[in-house]
C-alpha positions in Angstrom: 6.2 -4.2 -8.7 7.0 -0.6 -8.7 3.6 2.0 -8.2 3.8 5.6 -8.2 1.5 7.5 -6.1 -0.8 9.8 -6.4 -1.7 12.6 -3.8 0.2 11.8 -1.0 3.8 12.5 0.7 4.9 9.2 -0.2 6.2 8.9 -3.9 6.3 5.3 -5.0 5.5 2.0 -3.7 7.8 -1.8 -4.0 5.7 -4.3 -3.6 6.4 -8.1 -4.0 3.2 -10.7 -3.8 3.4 -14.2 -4.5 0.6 -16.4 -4.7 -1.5 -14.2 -3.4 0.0 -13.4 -0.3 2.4 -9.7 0.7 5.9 -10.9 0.9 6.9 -7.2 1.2 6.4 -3.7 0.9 8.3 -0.4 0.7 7.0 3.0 0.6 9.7 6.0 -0.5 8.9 9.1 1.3 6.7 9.6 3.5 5.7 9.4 7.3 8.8 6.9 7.7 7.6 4.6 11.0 3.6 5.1 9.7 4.5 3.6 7.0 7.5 1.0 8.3 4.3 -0.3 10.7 1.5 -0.6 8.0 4.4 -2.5 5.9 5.4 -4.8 8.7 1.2 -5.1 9.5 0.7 -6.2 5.6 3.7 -8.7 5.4 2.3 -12.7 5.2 -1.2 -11.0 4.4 -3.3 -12.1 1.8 -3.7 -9.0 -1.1 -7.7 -9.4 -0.8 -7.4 -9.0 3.2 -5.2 -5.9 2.8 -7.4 -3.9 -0.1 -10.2 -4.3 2.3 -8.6 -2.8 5.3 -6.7 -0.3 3.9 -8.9 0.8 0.9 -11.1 4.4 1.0 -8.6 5.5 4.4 -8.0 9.3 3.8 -5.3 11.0 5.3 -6.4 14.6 6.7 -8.2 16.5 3.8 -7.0 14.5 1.2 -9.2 12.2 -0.4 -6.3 9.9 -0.2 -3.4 8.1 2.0 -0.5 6.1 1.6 -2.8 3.1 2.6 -5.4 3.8 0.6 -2.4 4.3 -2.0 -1.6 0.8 -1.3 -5.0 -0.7 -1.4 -4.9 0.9 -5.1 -1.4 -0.7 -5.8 -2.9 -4.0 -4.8 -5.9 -3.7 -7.0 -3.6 -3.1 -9.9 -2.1 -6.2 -9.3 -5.0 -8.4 -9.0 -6.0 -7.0 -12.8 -2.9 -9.0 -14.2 
């Protein structure tokens, strides 16, 4: 799955999931080793385990992150 962000310096997420667990994720743009540790952190995690972690996290003044981004990424996935 492909998810565009919104608010933030990254762009888009990949994100592959299957059976409930994070096989992988990919952020383009970006703080590039932020965001290469919270994918490697998220990898063999279940989806429900991550949205609660990484939902609501703001990044400076913005009312949003690129894990918060994510959390709202894995939402969108659970809706399917």
């Amino acid at each position: 799955m492909k998810y565009q962000t919104h608010g933030t310096c990254s762009t888009a997420i990949d994100i592959e999931v299957s059976g409930g667990i994070i096989e992988s994720v990919q952020f383009t743009g970006g703080c590039n080793g932020n965001l290469k540790g919270i994918c490697s952190l998220v990898r063999g995690m279940k989806v429900e385990d991550a949205i609660s972690k990484l939902k609501g996290i703001q990044c400076g003044m913005k009312s949003t992150s690129c894990p918060d981004q994510l959390a709202k990424a894995l939402e969108s996935l659970q809706s399917y």
